[in-house]
C-alpha positions in Angstrom: 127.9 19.3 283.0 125.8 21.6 280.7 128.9 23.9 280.2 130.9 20.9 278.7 128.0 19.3 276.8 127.5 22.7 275.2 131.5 23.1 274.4 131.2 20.0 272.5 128.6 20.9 270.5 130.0 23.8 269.6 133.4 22.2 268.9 131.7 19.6 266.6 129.8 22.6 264.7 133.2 24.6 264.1 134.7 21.4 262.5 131.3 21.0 260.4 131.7 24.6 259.3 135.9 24.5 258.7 134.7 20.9 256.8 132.0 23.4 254.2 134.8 25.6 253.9 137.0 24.0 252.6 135.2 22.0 250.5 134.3 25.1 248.6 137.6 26.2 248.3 138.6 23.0 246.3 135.9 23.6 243.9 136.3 27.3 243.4 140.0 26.1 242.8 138.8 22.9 240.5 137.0 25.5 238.5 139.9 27.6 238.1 142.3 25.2 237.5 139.7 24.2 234.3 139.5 27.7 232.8 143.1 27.9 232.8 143.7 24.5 231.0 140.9 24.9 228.6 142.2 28.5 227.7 145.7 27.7 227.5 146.9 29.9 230.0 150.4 29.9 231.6 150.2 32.1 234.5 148.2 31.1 237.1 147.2 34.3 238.4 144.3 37.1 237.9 146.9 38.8 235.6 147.5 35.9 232.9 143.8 35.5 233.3 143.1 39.3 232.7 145.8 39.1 229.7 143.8 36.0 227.9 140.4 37.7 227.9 142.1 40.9 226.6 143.3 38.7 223.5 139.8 37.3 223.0 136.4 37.8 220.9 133.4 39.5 222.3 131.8 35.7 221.6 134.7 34.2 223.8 134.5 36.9 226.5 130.5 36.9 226.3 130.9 32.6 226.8 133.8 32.9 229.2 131.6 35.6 231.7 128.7 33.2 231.4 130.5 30.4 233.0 131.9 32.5 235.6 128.7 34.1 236.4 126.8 30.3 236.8 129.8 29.0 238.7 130.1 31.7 241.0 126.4 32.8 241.2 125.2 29.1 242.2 127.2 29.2 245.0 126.5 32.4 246.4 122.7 31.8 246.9 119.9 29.0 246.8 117.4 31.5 244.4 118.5 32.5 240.6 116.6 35.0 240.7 118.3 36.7 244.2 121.8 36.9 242.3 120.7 38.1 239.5 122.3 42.0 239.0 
């Protein structure tokens, strides 16, 4: 009976931990889906993105990295400071 009671719980944690997955891959994909809107661009791939930043400003690339660095470096961690490179 212990085998089965333990196989459930373990079941139950796998759906918990598919459940946090994906949950962060909608917002990572939310996020993305707003950079590409807000900066026009057509191609929804890491090349139309690399092509937009290689058309922009130092200010534009300087605000666009910022927003990329607090999106991404939030998630990675629960410290600021531990992300910080």
């Amino acid at each position: 009976m212990k085998n089965s009671v333990l196989k459930g719980a373990l079941g139950a944690l796998a759906v918990v931990g598919v459940a946090l997955v994906a949950k962060k891959v909608a917002q990572r994909k939310k996020f993305m889906k707003g950079i590409f809107d807000e900066y026009g661009i057509k191609e929804k791939s890491p090349f139309g993105l690399a092509d937009r930043i290689r058309e922009m400003n130092d200010e534009q690339y300087q605000e666009l990295r910022g927003r990329f660095k607090k999106e991404f470096a939030s998630r990675c961690c629960r410290k600021d400071d531990a992300c910080k490179a």
